[in-house]
N, C-alpha and C positions, 0 to 999 in steps of 0.2 A: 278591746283586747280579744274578744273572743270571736271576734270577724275576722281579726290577722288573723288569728290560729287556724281556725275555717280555712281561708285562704290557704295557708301553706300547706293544710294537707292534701287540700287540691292540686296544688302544685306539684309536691312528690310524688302523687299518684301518677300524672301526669308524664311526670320525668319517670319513673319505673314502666309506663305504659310505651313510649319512645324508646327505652331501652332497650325491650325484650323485642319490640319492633326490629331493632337494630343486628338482635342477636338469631333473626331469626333467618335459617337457609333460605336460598334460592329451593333447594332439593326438600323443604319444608309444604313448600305451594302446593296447589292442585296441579296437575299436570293439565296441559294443554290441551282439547279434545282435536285427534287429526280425523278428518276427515275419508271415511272409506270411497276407497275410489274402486273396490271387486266388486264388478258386475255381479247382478244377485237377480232370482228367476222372480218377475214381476207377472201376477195372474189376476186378467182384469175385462174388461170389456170397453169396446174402441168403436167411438164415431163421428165421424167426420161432419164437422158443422160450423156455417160462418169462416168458412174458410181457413179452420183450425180442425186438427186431428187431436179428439181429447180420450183421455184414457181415465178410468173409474175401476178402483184396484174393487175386488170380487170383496165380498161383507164391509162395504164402505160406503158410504155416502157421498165422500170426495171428489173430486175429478183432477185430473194434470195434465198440461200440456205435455202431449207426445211428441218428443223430437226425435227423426230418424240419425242414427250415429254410426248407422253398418255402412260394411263395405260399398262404396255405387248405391248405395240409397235403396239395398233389392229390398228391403224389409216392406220399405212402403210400396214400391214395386210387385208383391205378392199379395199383399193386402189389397191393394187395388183388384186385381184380380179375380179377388172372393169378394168385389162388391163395394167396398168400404168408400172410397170415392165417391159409387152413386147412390150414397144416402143408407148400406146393410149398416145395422152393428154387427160385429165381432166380437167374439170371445176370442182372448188371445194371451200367450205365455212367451213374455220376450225376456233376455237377458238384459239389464240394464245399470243406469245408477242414477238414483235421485239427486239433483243440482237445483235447489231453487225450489222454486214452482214446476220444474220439466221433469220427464223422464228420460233419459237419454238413450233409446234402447241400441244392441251392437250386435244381438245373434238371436233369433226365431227359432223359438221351440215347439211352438203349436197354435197352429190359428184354423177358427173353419167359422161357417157360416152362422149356426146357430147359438146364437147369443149368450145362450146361458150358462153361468159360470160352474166349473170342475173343480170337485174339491182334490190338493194335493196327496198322491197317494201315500205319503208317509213311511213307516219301516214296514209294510205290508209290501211297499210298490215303489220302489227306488226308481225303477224305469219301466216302459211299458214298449211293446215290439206286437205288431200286428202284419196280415196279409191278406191277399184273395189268391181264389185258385192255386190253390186249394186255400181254404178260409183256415185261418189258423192265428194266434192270440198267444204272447207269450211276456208273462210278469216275474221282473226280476227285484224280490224282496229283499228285506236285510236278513233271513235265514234259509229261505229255497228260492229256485228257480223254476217256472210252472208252465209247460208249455201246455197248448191245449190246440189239437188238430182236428178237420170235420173228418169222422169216421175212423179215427185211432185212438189209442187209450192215451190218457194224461202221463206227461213226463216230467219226473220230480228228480231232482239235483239240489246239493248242496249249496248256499251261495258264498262267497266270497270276495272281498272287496275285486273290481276291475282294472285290468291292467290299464292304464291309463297315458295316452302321448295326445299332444295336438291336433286336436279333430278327428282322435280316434281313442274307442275303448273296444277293449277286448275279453273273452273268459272263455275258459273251459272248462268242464267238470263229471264225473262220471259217480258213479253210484250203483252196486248190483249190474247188468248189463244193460244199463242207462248210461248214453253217452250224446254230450249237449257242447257243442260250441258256437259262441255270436260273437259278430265282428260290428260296431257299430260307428260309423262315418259322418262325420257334417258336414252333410248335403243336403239342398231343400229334396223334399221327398214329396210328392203329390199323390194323395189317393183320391184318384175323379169321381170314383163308389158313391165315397161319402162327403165329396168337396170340403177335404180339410187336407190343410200342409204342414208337413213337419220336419222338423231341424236338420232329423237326422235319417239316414238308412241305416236297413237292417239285411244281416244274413245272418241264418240261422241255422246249424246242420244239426238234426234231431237222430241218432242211430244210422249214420249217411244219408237222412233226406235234408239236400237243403231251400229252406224256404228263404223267399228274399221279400223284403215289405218295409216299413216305414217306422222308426222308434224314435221316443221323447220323454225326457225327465221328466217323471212325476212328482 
């Protein structure tokens, strides 16, 4: 007798557990994890071996196959350029999105010869803009804008999010009789100086001088 009873509580149990199964939403579930497909800036060092291009993202031990995904293939077209074909490594900052085992990268942000990896500049250094002749350096934070020219005093501006359209950012800003606008382009930019290429161009008017030179998301 006491085995049926056993039994049937097993069974109700059973049938209440079926039940609430029954009552329970679709809108109950986990949701489904979708997949990001927004290119995101991938910072790593790249070399070509066994007739693969592999990529080893900076404080990682990993490696990934690198597939080129830009327009006309220039990505690996530039890289070659600084070496990467005959055997350099590279440090390099591409736009991408991870599929698998690959990197898929689709826009060049910063590649140059010397292998070693750059830490991201963070809310100090949202983007970075540089030049020669006249040598001149200019960092744009999440609270000023800092230019730094060879033989004139430093210019401090306000920052402010970038106006922003396809393949172009833009800012103006003044402060006391400080006045600063850049205009910044995706185009490849070459500085032969220091054989490094980058994403983007720069132009830069400090107080009406303007300087023109080569910028890259940091």
């Amino acid at each position: 007798m006491k085995i049926h009873q056993a039994a049937s509580v097993i069974s109700l149990a059973l049938l209440a557990t079926v039940a609430q199964a029954e009552e329970m939403n679709i809108s109950d579930l986990p949701a489904t994890r979708v997949a990001d497909s927004t290119p995101r800036l991938a910072y790593g060092q790249m070399i070509h071996y066994g007739g693969k291009t592999v990529f080893s993202p900076c404080r990682d031990r990993s490696f990934t196959q690198f597939e080129d995904a830009s327009r006309d293939g220039y990505i690996g077209k530039v890289l070659d350029q600084l070496g990467l074909s005959a055997g350099k490594k590279l440090y390099v900052e591409v736009l991408g999105i991870r599929e698998g085992d690959a990197l898929k990268a689709t826009d060049l942000n910063f590649a140059q010869t010397d292998g070693r990896c750059q830490m991201p500049g963070g809310k100090a250094e949202v983007w970075r803009a540089s030049g020669n002749e006249p040598a001149w350096v200019l960092a744009f934070g999440a609270e000023f804008v800092q230019v730094k020219r060879s033989g004139q005093p430093e210019v401090v501006v306000p920052a402010a999010p970038l106006t922003l359209a396809p393949g172009l950012a833009t800012f103006s800003a003044s402060k006391d009789s400080q006045n600063l606008s850049l205009r910044f382009e995706r185009k490849l930019c070459h500085d032969t100086m220091a054989n490094v290429v980058f994403g983007w161009t720069a132009r830069v008017t400090v107080n009406g001088e303007t300087l023109n030179g080569c910028a890259w998301q940091r």
